[in-house]
N, C-alpha and C positions, 0 to 999 in steps of 0.2 A: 504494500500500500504506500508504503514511503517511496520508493521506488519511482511510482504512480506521478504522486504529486512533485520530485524532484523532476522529473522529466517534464511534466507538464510547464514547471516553474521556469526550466533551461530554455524551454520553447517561448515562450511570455518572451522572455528577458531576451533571447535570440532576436525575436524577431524571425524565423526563419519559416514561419509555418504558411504553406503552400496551398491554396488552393486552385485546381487544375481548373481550367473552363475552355472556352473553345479559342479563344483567341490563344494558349499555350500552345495548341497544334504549330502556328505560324512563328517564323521569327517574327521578328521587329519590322526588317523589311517588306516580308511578306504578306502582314497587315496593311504596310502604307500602299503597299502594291494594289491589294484588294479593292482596300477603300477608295482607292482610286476608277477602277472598273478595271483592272489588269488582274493578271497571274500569271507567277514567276514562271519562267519555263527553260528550258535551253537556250542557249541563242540562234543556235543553228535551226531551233523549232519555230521561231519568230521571224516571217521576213520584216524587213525595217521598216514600210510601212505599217506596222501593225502594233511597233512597237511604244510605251508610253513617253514620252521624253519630258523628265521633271525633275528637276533639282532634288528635291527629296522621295519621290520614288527610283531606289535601286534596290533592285533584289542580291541574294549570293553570288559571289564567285562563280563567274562562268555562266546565271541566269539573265535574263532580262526582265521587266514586267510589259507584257503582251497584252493586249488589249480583248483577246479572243483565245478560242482553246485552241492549239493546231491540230489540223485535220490528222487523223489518224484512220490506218487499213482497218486496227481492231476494234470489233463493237463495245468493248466496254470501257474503253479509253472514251467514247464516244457517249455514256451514258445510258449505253442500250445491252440488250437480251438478244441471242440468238432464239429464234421461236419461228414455230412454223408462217410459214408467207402469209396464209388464211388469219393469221393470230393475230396480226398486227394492224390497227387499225390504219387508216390514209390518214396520211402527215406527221406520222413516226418513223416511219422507215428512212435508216440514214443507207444511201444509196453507197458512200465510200468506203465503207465496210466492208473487207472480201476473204473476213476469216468464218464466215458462217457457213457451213455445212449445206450441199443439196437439197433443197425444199425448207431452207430457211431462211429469213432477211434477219437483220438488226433491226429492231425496235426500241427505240425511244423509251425507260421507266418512266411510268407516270401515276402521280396516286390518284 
């Protein structure tokens, strides 16, 4: 019990005590990125039109902040489900998707 309350105390007095939320996911940078309407990506994934140009938006080493997701072959990069062609409703299907199986498209999750 003493135990307890010393550790509790060393925390107080620390100062150290964390609490996780969503913005911990991101660095620092890739908040300001966010907030901006970008997300950090490669650079090589961003052509330079696309990219945001701001004094205080830079992401990591080697990222950029892009203003768009880059187009990807896979569907789940793309936000979508492989599911039969029949499943998916018109104007979910991402057409640039070419890892989906015979008699399937890429669909769009949607709740």
């Amino acid at each position: 019990m003493l135990l307890k309350y010393l550790l509790l105390l060393c925390v107080l007095v620390s100062g150290d005590v964390k609490v996780f939320a969503e913005s911990d996911l991101y660095t620092y940078e890739e908040q300001q990125c966010l907030l901006n309407g970008g997300i950090c990506v490669e650079s090589r994934q961003c052509p330079y039109k696309n990219r945001l140009h701001t004094q205080e938006v830079v992401c990591n080493s080697g990222s950029v902040c892009c203003d768009s997701i880059p187009p990807s072959p896979i569907c789940r990069r793309n936000g979508g489900e492989c599911i039969t062609t029949d499943g998916c409703r018109s104007g979910l299907a991402v057409d640039r998707a070419t890892d989906c199986e015979d008699g399937q498209k890429c669909c769009i999750l949607v709740q």
